[in-house]
mmCIF file of the N, C-alpha and C atoms, coordinates in Angstrom:
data_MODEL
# 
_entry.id   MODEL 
# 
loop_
_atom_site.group_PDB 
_atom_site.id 
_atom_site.type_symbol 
_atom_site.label_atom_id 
_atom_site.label_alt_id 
_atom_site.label_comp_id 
_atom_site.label_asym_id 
_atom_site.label_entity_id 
_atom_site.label_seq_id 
_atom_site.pdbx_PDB_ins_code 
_atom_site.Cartn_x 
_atom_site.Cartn_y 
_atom_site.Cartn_z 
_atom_site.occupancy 
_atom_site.B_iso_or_equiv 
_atom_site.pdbx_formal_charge 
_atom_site.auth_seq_id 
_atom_site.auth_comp_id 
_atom_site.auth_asym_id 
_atom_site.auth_atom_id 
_atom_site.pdbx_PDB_model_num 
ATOM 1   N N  . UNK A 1 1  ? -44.220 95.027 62.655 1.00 0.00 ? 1  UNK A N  1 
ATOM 2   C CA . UNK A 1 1  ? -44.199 94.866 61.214 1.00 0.00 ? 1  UNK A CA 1 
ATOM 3   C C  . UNK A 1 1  ? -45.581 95.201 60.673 1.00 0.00 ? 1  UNK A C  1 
ATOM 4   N N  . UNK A 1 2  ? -45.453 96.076 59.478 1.00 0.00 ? 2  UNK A N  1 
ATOM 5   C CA . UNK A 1 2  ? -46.994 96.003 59.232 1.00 0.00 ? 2  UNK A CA 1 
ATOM 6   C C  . UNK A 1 2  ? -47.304 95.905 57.636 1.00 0.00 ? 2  UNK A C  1 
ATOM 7   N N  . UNK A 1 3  ? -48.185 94.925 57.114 1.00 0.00 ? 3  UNK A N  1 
ATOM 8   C CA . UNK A 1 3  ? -48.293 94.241 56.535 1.00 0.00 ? 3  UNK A CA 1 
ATOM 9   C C  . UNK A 1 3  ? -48.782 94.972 55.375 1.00 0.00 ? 3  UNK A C  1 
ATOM 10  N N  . UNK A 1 4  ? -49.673 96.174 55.729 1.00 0.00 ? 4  UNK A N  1 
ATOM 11  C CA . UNK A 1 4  ? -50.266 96.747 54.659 1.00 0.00 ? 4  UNK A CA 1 
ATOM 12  C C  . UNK A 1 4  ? -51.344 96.356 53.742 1.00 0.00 ? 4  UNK A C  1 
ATOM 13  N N  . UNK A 1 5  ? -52.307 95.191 54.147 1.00 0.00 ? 5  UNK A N  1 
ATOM 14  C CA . UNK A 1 5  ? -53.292 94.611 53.583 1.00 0.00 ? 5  UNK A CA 1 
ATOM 15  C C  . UNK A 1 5  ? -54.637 95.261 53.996 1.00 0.00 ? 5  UNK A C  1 
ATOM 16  N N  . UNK A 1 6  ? -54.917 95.594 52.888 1.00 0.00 ? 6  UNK A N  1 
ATOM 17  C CA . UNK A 1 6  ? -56.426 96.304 52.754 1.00 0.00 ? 6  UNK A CA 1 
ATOM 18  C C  . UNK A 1 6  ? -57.687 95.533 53.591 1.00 0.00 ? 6  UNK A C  1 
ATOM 19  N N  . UNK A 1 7  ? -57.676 95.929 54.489 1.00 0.00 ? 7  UNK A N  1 
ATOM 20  C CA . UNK A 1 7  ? -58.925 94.994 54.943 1.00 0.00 ? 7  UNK A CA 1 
ATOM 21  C C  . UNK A 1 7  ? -60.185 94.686 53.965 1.00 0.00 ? 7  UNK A C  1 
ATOM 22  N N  . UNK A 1 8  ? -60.502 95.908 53.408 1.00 0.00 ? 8  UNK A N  1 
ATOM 23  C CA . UNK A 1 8  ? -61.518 95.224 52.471 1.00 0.00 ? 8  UNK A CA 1 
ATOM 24  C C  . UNK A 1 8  ? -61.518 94.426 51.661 1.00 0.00 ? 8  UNK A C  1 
ATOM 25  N N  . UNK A 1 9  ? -60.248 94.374 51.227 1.00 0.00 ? 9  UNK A N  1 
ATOM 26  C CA . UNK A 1 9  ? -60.047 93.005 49.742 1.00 0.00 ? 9  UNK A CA 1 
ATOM 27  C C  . UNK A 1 9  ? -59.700 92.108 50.809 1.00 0.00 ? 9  UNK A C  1 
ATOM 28  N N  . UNK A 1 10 ? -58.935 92.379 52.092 1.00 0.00 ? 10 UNK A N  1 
ATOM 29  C CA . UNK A 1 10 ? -58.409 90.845 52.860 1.00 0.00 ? 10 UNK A CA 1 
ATOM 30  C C  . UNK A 1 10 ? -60.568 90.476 52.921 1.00 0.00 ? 10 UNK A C  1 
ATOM 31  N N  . UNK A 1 11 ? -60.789 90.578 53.111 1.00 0.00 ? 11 UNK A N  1 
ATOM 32  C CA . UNK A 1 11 ? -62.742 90.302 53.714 1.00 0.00 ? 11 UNK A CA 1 
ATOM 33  C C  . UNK A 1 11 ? -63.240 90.218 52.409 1.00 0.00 ? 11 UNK A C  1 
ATOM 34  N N  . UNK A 1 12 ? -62.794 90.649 51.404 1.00 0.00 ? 12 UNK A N  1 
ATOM 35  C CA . UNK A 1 12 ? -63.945 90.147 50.165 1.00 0.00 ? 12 UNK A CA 1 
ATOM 36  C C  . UNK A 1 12 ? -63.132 88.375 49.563 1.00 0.00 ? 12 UNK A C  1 
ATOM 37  N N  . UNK A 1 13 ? -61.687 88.332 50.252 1.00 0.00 ? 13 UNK A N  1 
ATOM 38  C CA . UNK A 1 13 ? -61.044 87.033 49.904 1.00 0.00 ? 13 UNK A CA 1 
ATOM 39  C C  . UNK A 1 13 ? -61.682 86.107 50.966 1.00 0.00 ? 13 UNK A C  1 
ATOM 40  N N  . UNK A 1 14 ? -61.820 86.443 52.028 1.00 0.00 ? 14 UNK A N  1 
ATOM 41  C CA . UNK A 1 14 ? -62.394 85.432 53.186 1.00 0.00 ? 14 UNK A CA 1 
ATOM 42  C C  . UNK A 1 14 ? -63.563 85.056 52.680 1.00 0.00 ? 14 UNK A C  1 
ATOM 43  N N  . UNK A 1 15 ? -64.252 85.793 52.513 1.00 0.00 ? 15 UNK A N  1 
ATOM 44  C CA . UNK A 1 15 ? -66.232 85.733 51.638 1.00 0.00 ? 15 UNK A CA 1 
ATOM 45  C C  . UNK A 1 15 ? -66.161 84.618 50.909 1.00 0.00 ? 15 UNK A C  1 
ATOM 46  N N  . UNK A 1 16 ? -64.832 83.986 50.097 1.00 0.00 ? 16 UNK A N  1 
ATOM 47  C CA . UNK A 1 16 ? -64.890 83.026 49.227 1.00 0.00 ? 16 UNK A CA 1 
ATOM 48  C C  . UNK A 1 16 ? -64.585 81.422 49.539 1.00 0.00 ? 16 UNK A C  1 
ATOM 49  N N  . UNK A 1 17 ? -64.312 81.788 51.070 1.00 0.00 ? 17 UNK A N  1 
ATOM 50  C CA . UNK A 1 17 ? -63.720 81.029 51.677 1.00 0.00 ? 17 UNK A CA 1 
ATOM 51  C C  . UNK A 1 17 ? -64.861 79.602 52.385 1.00 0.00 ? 17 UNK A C  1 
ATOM 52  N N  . UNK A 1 18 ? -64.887 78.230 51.953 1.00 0.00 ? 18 UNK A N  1 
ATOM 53  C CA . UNK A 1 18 ? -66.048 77.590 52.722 1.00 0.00 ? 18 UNK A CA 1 
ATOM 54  C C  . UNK A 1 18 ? -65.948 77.074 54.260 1.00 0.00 ? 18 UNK A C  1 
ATOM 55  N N  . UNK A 1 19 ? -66.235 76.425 55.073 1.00 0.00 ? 19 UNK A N  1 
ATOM 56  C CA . UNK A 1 19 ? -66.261 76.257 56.399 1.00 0.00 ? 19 UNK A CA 1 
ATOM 57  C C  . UNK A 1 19 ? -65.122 75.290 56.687 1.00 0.00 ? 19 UNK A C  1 
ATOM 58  N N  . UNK A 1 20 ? -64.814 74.630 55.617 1.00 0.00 ? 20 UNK A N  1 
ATOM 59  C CA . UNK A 1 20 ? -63.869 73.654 55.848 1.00 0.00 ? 20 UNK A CA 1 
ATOM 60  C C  . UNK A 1 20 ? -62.363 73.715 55.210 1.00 0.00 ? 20 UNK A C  1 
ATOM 61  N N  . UNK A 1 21 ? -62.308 75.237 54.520 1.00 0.00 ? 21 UNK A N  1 
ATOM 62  C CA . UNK A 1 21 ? -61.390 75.329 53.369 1.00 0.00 ? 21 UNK A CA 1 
ATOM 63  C C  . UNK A 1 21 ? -60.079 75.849 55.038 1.00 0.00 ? 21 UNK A C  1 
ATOM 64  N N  . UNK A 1 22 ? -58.889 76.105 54.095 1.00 0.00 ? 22 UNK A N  1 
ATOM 65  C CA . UNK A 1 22 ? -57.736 76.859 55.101 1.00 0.00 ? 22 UNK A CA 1 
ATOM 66  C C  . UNK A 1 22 ? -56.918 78.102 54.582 1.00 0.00 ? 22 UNK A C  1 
ATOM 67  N N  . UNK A 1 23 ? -56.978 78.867 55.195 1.00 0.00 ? 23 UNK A N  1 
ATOM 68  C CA . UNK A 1 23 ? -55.810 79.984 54.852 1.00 0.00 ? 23 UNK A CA 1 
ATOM 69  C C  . UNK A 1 23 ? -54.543 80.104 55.610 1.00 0.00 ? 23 UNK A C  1 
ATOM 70  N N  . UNK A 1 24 ? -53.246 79.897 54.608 1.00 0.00 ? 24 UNK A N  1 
ATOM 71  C CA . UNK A 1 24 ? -52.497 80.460 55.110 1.00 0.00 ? 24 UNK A CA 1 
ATOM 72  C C  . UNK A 1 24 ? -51.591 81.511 54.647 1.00 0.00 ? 24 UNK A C  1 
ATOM 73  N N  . UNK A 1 25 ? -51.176 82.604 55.710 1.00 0.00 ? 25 UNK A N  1 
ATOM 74  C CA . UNK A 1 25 ? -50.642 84.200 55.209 1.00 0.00 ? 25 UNK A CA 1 
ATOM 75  C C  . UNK A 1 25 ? -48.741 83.568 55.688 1.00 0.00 ? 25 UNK A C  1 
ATOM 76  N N  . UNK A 1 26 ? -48.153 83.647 55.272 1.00 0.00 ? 26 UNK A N  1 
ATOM 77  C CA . UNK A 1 26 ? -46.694 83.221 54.694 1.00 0.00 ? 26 UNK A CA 1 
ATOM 78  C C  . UNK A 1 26 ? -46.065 85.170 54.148 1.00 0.00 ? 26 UNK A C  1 
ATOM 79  N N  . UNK A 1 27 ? -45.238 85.679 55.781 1.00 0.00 ? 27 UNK A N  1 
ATOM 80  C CA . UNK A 1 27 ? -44.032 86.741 55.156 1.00 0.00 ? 27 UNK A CA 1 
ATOM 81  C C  . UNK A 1 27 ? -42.997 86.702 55.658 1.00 0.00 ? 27 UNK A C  1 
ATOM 82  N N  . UNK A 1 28 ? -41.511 86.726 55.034 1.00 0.00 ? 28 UNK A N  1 
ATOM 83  C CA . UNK A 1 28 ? -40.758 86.980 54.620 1.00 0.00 ? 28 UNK A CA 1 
ATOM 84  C C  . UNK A 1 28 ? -40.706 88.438 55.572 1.00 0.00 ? 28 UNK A C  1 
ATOM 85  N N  . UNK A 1 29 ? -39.261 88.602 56.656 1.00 0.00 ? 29 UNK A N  1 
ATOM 86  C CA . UNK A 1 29 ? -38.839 89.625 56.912 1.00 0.00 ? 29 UNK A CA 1 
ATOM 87  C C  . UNK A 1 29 ? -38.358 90.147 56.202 1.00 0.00 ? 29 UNK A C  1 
ATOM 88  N N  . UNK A 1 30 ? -37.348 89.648 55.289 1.00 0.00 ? 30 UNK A N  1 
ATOM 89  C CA . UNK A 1 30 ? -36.648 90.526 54.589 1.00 0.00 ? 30 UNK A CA 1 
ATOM 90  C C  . UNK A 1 30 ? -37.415 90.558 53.059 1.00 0.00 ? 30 UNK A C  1 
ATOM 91  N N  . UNK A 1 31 ? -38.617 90.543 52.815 1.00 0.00 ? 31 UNK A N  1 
ATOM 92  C CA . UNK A 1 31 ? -39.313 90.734 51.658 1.00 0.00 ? 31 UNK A CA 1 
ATOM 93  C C  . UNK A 1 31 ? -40.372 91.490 51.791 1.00 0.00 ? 31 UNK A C  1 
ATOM 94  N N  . UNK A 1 32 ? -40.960 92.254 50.597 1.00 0.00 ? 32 UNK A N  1 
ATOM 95  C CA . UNK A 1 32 ? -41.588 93.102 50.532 1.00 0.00 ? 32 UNK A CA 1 
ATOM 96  C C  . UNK A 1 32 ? -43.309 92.673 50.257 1.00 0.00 ? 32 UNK A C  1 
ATOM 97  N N  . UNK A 1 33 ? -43.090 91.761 50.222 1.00 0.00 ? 33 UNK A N  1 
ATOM 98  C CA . UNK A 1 33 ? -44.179 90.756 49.760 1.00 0.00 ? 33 UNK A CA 1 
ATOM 99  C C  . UNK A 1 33 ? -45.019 89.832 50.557 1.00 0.00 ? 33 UNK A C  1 
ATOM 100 N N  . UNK A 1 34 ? -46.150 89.205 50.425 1.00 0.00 ? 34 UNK A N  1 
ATOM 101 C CA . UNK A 1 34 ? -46.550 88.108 51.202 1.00 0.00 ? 34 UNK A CA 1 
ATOM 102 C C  . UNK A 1 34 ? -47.285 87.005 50.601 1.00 0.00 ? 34 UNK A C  1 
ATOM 103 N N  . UNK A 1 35 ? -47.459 85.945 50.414 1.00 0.00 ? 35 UNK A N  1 
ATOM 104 C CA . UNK A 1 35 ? -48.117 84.775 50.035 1.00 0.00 ? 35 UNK A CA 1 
ATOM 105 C C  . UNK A 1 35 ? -49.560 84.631 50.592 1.00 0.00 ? 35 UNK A C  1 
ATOM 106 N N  . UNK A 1 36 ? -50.110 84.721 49.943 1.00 0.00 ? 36 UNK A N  1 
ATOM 107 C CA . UNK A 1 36 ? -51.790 83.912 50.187 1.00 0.00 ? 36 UNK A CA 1 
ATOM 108 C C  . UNK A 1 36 ? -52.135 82.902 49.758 1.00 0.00 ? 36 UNK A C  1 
ATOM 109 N N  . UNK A 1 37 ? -52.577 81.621 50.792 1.00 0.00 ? 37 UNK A N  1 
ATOM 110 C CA . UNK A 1 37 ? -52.428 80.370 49.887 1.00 0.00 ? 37 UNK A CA 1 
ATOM 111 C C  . UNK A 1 37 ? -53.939 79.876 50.475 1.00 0.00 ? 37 UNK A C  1 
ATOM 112 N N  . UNK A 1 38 ? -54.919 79.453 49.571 1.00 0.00 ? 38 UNK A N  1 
ATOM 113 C CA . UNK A 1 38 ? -56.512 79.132 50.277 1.00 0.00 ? 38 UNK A CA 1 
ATOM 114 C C  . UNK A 1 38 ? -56.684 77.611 49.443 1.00 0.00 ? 38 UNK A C  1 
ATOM 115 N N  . UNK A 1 39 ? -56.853 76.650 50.650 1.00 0.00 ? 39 UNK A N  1 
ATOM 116 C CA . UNK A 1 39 ? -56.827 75.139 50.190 1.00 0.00 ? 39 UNK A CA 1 
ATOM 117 C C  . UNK A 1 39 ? -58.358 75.049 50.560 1.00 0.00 ? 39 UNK A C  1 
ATOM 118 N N  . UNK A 1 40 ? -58.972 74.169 49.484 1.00 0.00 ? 40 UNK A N  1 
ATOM 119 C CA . UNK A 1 40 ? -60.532 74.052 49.673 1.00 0.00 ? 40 UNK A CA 1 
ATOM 120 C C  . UNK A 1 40 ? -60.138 72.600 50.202 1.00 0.00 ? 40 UNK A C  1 
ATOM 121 N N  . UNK A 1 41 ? -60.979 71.781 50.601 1.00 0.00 ? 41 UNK A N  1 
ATOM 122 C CA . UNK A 1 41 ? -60.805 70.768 51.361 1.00 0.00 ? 41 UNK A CA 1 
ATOM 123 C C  . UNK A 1 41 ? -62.129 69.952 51.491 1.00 0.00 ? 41 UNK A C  1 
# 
C-alpha cells in the first residue's frame, strides 16, 4: 500500500512535535485518505 505522503511536509509536521507529545497515522483500506492525529501531553 502506498501512502503517498510527502516526506517533506511529513518532517516539517514532526519538527512541531515535543519529546513527550504522540502521533498517530490512522488508514482506511478502502479509503483514499488518512488521519493525522498529534496529542501534546
Amino acid at each position: 500500500m502506498s501512502l503517498g505522503i510527502s516526506l517533506v511536509s511529513m518532517s516539517k509536521v514532526l519538527k512541531t512535535m515535543g519529546k513527550d507529545d504522540s502521533l498517530t497515522i490512522r488508514v482506511n483500506d478502502d479509503s483514499d485518505s488518512i488521519v493525522i492525529a498529534m496529542e501534546s501531553r
